[in-house]
Phi, psi and omega in degrees: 000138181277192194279150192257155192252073199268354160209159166224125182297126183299336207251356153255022180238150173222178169238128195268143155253117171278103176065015178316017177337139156292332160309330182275303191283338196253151190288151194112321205276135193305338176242051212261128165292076173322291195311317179292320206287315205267343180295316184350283230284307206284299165313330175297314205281337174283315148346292178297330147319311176285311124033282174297316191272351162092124162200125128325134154204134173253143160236172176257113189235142179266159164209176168201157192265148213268347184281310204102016186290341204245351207252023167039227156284346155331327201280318194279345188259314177238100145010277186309287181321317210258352163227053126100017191262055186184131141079358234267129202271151179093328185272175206266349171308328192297323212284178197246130179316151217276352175291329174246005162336131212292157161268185180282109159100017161239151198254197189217105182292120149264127212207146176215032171220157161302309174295112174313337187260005188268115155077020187241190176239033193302318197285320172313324183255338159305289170335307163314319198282346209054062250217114166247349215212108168270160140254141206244128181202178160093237210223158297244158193338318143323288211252263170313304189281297149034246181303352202271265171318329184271320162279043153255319195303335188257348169248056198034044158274160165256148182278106155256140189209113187278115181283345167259002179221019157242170203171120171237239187211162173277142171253121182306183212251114165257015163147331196230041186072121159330148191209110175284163172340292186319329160322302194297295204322313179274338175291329171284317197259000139332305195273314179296334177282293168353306199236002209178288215198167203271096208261142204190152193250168193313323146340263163351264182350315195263351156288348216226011194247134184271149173096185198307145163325127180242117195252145181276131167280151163292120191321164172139000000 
């Protein structure tokens, strides 16, 4: 078993909200996560809770820029992305769903990798803060938060990865069988507890926070 996160001082912990889109989240939208979308209430509320407790929060939003300057293998990879209806840096699908919207002065890491810290200034301002300890939260579970969660680990942060408050979509059988949502989910957060970070749920999490009690309403 890796290492357990058993208390976290707020003023060295932050919480990354991974991708929290309206392109990921809201309904309609071509790359829409079902699991992240049904999470909102339960993340909206841990935020505030963190919040509360003086915890940082940063988000992640992935874009791309509409020349595509920027789009690697995305083009080769996703439908929406490569023809510009999806993730478009400036439009409003890009923007973070308005139910978890950044509070005043917290900011939003624009990324074109999955991983929040490739190629941003992400690792700068965790430093800055004197940042020991991420939560890992948002879309998706698999893929961003992830690839998220293994580069903090490597760049010797320790990992909290909220198993209710990350989500991803079911995936169709591209050569090696279909897999629903629920599969990926609990399969990603297998391999994470195992290898990269302490996965847990928001509850758990907020017991573990130094200083006066924060009790969650049940999300609904």
């Amino acid at each position: 078993m890796p290492y357990q996160v058993n208390s976290l001082d707020p003023a060295k912990t932050v919480c990354i909200v991974v991708d929290m889109q309206n392109d990921f989240v809201a309904d309609g939208a071509k790359l829409q996560s079902k699991q992240a979308h049904d999470m909102v209430p339960k993340l909206a509320q841990t935020l505030k809770a963190y919040r509360e407790k003086g915890i940082r929060i940063i988000y992640t939003a992935h874009v791309h820029r509409k020349d595509g300057s920027d789009m690697g293998l995305y083009d080769d990879l996703y439908g929406p992305i490569a023809d510009r209806s999806s993730l478009v840096d400036g439009s409003t699908g890009a923007e973070i769903y308005n139910d978890l919207a950044p509070a005043a002065g917290e900011h939003i890491i624009k990324k074109h990798r999955y991983s929040g810290f490739f190629g941003t200034d992400l690792d700068i301002i965790l430093r800055e803060w004197g940042i020991e300890t991420v939560i890992v939260t948002g879309t998706t579970t698999e893929n961003c938060c992830h690839a998220t969660a293994r580069d903090a680990m490597f760049h010797n942060y320790k990992v909290v990865f909220l198993s209710d408050c990350t989500g991803t979509f079911d995936y169709p059988d591209v050569g090696q069988g279909a897999m629903t949502a629920a599969d990926v989910h609990r399969a990603t957060l297998t391999i994470l507890a195992f290898s990269t970070a302490h996965v847990m749920t928001a509850d758990e999490c907020l017991t573990r926070v130094e200083g006066a009690p924060v009790t969650l309403r049940k999300a609904g």
